[in-house]
DSSP file (Angstrom, degrees, kcal/mol; ACC not computed):
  #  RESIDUE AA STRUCTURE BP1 BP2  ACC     N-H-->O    O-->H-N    N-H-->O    O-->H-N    TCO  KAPPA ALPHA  PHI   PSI    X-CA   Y-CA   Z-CA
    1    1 A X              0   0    0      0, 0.0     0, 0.0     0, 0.0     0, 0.0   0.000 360.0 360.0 360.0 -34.2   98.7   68.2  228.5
    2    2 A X        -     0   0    0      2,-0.1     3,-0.1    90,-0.0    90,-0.0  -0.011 360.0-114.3-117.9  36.3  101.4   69.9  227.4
    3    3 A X        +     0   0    0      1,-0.2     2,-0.4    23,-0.0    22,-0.1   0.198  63.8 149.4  56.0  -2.2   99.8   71.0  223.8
    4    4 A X        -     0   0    0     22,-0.1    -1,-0.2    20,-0.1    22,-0.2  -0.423  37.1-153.2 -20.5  99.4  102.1   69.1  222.1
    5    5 A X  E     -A   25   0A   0     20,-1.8    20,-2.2    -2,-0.4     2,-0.7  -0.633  12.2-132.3-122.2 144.4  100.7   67.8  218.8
    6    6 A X  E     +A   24   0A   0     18,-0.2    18,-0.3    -2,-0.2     3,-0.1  -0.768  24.0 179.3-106.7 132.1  102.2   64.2  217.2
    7    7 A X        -     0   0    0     16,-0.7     2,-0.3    -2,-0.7    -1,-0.1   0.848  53.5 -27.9-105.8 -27.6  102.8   64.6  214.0
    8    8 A X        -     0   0    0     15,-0.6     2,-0.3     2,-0.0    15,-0.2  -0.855  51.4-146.2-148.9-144.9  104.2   61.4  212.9
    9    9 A X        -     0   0    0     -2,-0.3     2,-0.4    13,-0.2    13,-0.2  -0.899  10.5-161.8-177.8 161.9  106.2   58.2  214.2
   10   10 A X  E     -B   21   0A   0     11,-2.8    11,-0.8    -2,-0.3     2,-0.1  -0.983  18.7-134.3-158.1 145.3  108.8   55.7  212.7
   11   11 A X  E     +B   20   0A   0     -2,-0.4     2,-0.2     9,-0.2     9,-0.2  -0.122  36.1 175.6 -70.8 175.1  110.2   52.3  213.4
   12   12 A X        -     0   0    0      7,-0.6     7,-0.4     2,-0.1     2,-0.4  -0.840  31.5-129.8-165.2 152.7  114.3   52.2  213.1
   13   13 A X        -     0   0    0     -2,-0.2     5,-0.2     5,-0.2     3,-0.2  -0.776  19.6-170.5-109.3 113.7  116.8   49.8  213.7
   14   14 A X  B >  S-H   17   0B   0      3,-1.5     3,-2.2    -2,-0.4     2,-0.9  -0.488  75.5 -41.4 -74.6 135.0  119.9   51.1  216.1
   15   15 A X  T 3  S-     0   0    0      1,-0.4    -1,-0.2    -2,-0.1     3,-0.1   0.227 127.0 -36.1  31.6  30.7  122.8   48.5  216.0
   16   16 A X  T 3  S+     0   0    0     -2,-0.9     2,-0.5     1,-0.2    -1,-0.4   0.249 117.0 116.8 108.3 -12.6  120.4   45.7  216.2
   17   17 A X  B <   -H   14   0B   0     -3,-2.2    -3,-1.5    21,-0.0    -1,-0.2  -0.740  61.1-125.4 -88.9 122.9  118.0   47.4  218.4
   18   18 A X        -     0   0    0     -2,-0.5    19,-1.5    -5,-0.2     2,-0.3  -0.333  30.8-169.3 -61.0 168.8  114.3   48.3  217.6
   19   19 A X  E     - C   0  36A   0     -7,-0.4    -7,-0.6    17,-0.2     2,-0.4  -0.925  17.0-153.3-174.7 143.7  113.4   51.6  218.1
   20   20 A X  E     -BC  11  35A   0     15,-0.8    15,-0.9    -2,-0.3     2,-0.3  -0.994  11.2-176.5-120.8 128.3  110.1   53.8  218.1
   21   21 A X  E     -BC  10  34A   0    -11,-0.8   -11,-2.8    -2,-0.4    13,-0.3  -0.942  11.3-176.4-137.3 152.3  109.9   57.4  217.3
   22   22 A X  E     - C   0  33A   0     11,-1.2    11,-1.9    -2,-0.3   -13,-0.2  -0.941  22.8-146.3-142.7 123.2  106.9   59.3  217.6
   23   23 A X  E     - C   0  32A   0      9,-0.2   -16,-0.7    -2,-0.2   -15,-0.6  -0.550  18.3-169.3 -94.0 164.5  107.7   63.5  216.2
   24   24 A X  E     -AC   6  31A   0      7,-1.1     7,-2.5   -18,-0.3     2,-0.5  -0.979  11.4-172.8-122.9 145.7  105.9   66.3  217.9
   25   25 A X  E     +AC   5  30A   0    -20,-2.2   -20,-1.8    -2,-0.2     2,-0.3  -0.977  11.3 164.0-141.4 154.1  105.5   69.8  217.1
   26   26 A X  E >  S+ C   0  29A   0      3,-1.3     3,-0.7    -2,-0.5   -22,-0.1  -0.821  77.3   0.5-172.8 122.6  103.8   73.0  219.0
   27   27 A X  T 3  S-     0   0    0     -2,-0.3     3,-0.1     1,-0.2    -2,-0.0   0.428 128.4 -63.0  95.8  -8.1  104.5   76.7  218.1
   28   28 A X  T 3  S+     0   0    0      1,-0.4    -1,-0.2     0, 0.0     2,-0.2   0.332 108.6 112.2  89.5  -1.9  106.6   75.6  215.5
   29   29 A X  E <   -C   26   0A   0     -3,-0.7    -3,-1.3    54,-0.1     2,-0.5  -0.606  54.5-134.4-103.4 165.3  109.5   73.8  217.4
   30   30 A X  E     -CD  25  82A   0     52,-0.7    52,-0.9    -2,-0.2     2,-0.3  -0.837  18.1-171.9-113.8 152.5  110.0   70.1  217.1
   31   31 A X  E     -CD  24  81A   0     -7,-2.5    -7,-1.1    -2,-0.5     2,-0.4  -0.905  11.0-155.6-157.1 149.6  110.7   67.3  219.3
   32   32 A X  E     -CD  23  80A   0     48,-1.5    48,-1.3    -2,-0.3     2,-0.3  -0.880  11.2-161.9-103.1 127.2  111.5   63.7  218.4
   33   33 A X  E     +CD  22  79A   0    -11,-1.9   -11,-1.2    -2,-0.4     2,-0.2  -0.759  19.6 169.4-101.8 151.9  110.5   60.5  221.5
   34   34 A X  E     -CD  21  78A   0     44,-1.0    44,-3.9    -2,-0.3     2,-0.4  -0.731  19.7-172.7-148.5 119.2  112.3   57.9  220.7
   35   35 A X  E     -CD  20  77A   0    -15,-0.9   -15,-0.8    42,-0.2     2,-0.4  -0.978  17.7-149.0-112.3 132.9  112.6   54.7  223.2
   36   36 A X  E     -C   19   0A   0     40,-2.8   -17,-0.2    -2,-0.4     2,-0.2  -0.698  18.0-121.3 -97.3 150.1  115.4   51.4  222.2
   37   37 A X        +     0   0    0    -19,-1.5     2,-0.2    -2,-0.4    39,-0.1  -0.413  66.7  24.7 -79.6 157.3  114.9   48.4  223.0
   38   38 A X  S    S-     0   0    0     -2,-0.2    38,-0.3   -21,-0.1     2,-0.1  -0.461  99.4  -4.4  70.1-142.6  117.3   46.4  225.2
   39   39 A X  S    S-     0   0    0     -2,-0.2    36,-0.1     1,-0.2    37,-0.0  -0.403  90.8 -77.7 -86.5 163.0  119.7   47.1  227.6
   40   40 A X        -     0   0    0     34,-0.2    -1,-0.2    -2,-0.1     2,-0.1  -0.275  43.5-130.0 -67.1 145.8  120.5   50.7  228.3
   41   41 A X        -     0   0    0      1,-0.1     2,-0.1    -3,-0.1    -3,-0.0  -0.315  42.3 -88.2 -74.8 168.8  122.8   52.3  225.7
   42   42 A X        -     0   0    0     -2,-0.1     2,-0.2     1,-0.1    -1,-0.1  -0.466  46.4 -93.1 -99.3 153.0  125.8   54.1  227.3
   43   43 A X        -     0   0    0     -2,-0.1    -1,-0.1     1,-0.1     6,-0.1  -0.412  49.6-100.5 -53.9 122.7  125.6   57.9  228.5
   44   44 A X        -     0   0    0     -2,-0.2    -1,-0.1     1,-0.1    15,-0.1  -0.060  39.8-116.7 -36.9 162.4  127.0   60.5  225.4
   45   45 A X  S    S+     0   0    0      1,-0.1    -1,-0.1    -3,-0.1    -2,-0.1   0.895 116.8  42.9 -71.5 -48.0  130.9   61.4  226.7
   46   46 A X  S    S+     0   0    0     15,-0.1    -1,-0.1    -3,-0.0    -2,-0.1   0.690  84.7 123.7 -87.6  -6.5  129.7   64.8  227.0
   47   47 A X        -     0   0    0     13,-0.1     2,-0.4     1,-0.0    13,-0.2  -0.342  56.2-132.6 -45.6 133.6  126.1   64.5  228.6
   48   48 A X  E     -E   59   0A   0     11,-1.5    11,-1.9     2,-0.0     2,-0.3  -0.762  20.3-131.1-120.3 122.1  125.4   66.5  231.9
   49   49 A X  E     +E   58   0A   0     -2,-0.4     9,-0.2     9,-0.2     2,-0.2  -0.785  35.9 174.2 -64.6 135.6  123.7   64.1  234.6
   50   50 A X  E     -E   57   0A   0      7,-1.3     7,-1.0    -2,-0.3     2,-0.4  -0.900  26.5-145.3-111.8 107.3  120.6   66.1  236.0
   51   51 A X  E     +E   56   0A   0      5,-0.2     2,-0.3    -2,-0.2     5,-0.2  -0.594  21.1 174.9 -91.4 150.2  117.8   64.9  238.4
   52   52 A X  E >  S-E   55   0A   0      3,-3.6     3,-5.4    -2,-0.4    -2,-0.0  -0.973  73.5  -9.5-134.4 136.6  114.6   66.5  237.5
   53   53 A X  T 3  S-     0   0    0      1,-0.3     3,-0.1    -2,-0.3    -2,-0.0   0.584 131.7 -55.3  62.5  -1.1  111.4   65.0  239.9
   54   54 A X  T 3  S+     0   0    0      1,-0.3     2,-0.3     0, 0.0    -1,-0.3   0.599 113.2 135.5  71.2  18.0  113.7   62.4  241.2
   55   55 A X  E <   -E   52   0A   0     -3,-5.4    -3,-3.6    -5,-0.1     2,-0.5  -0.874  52.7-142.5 -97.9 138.7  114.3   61.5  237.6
   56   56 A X  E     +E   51   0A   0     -2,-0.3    15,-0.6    -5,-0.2     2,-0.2  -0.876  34.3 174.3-110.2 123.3  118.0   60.9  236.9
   57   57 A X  E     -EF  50  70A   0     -7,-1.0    -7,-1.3    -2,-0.5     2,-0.3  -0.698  30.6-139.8-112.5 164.0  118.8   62.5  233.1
   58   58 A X  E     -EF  49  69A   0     11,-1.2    11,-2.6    -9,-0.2     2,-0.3  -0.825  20.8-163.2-114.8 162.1  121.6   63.2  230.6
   59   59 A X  E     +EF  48  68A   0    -11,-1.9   -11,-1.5    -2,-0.3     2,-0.2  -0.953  21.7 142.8-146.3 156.5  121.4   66.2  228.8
   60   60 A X  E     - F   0  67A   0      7,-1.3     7,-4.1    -2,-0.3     2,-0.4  -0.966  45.0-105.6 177.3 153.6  123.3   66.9  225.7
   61   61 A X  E     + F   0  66A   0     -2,-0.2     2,-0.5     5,-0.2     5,-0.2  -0.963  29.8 176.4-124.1 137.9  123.7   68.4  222.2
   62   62 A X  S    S-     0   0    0      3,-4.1     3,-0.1    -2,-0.4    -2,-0.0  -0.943  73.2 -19.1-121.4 113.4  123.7   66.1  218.8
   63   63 A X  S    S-     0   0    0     -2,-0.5     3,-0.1     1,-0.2    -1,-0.1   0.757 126.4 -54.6  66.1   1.0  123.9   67.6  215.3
   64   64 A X  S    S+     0   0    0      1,-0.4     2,-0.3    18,-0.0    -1,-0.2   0.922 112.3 126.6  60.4  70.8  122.8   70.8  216.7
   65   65 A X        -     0   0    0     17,-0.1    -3,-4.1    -3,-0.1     2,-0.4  -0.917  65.5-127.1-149.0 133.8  119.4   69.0  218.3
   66   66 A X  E     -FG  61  81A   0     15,-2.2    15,-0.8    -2,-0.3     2,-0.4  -0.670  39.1-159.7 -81.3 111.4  119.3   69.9  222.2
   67   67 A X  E     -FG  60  80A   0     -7,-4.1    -7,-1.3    -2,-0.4     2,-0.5  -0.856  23.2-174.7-129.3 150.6  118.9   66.1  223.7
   68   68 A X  E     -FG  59  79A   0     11,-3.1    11,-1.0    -2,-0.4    -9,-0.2  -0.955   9.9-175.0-129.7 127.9  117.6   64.6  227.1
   69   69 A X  E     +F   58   0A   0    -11,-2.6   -11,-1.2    -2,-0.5     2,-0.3  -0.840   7.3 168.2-124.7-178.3  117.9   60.7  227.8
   70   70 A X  E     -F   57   0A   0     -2,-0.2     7,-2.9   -13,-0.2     2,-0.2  -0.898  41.4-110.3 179.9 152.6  116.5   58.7  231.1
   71   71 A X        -     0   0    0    -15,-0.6     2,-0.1    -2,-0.3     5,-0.1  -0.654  33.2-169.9 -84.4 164.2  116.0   54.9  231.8
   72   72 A X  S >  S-     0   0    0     -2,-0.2     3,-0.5     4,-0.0    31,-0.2  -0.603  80.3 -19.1-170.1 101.1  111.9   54.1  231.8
   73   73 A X  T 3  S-     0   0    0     30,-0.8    30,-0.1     1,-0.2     3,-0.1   0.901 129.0 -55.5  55.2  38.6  111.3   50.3  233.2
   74   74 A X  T 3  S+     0   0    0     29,-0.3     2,-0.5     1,-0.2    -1,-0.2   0.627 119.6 112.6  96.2  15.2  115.1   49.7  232.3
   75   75 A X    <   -     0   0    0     -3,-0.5    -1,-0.2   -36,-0.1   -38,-0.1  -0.922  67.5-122.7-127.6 107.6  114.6   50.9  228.3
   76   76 A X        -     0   0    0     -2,-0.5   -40,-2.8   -38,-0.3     2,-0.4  -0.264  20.5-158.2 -61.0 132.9  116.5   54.5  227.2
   77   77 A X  E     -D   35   0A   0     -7,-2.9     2,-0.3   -42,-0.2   -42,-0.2  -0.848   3.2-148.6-112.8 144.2  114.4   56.5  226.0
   78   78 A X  E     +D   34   0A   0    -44,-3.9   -44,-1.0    -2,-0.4     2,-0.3  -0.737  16.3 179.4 -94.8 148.3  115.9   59.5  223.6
   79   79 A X  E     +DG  33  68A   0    -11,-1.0   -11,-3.1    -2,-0.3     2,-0.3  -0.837  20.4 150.3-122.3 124.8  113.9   63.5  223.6
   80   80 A X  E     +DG  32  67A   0    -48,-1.3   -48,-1.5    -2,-0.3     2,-0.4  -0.861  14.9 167.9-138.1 177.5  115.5   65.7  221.5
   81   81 A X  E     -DG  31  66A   0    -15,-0.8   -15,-2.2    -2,-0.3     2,-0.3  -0.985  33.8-104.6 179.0 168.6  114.1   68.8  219.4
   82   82 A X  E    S+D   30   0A   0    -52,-0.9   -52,-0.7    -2,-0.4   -17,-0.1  -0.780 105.1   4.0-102.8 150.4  114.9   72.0  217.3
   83   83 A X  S    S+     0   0    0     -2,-0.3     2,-0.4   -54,-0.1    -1,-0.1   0.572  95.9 119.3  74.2  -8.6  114.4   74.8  218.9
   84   84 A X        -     0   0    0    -54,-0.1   -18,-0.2    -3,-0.1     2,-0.2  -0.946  59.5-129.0-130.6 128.2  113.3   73.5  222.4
   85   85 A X     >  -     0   0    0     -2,-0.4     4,-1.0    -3,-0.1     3,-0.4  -0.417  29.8-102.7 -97.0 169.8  115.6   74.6  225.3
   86   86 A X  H  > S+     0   0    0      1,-0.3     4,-1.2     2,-0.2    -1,-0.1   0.560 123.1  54.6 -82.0 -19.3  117.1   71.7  227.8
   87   87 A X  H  > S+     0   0    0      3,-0.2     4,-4.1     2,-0.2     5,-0.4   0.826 106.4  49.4 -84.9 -30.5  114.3   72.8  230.6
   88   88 A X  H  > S+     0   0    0     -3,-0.4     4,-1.6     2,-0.2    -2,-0.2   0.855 115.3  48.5 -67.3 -28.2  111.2   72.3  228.0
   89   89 A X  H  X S+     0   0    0     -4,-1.0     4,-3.0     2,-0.2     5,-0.2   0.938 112.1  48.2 -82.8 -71.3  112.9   68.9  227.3
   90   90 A X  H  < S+     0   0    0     -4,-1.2    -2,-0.2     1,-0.2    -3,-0.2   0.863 110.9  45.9 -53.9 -35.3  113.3   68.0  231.0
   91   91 A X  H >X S+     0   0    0     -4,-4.1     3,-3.4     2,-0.1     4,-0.8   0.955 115.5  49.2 -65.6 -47.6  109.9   68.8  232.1
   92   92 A X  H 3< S+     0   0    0     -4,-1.6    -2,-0.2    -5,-0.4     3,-0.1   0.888 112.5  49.4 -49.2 -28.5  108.5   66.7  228.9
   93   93 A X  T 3< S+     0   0    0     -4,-3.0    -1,-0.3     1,-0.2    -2,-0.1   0.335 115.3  39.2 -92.6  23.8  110.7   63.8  229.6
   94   94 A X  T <4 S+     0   0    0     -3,-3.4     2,-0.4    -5,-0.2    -1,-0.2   0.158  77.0 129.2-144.5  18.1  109.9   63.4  233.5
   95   95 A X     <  -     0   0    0     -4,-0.8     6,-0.1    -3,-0.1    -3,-0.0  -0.587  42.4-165.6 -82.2 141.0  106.1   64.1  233.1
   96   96 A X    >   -     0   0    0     -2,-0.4     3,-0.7     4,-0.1    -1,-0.1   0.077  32.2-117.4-111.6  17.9  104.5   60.9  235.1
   97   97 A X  G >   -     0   0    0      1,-0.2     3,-1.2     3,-0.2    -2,-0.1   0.795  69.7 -59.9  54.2  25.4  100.8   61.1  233.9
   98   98 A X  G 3  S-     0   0    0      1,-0.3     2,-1.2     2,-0.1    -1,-0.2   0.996 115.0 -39.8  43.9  44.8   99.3   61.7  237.4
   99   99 A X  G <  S+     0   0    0     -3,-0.7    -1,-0.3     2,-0.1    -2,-0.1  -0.399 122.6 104.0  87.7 -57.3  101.0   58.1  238.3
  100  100 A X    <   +     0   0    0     -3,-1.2    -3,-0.2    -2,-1.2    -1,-0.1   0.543  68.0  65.1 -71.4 -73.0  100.2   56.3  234.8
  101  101 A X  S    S-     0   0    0     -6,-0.1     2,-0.3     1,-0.1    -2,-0.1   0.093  79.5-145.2 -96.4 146.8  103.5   56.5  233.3
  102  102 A X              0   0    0      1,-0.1    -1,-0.1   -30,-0.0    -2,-0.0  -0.791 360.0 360.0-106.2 138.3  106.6   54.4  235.1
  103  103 A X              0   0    0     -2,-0.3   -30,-0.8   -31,-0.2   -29,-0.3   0.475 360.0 360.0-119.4 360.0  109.9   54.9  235.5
């Protein structure tokens, strides 16, 4: 929907936690999805709460990668990217499928 193209995806383990990443790229910028498995991991110290939608977010910068987190069904899920400003990030993390996708 949002011309977003997936370019690859990788498995990880975080501190004992599985992980999913699936990369995207459109225009030349990137962005990386990532959701961990378990209980939520704790907020960055420097992460900005934002609600976006009724969606409650952190926003944040890592490594010099512009980063957005959110609970979905009680699992954080990570969007970060090169290139990609903190609003491109927030609409991509609070898009709801016309209802399919849950938070």
């Amino acid at each position: 929907e949002f011309g977003w193209r997936a370019t690859g995806q990788r498995a990880d383990d975080l501190e004992g936690r599985d992980t999913r990443t699936v990369a995207y790229e459109k225009d030349g910028a990137r962005v990386a999805y990532t959701i961990v498995a378990g209980d939520a991991l704790d907020d960055p110290d420097d992460a900005r709460a934002v609600t976006r939608d009724g969606v409650e977010l952190r926003e944040f910068s890592s490594d010099g990668r512009t980063a957005v987190t959110w609970l979905r069904d009680g699992r954080t899920c990570v969007l970060s990217g090169e290139g990609v400003d903190e609003d491109t990030l927030t609409k991509l993390a609070v898009w709801k499928g016309a209802g399919a996708v849950s938070f």
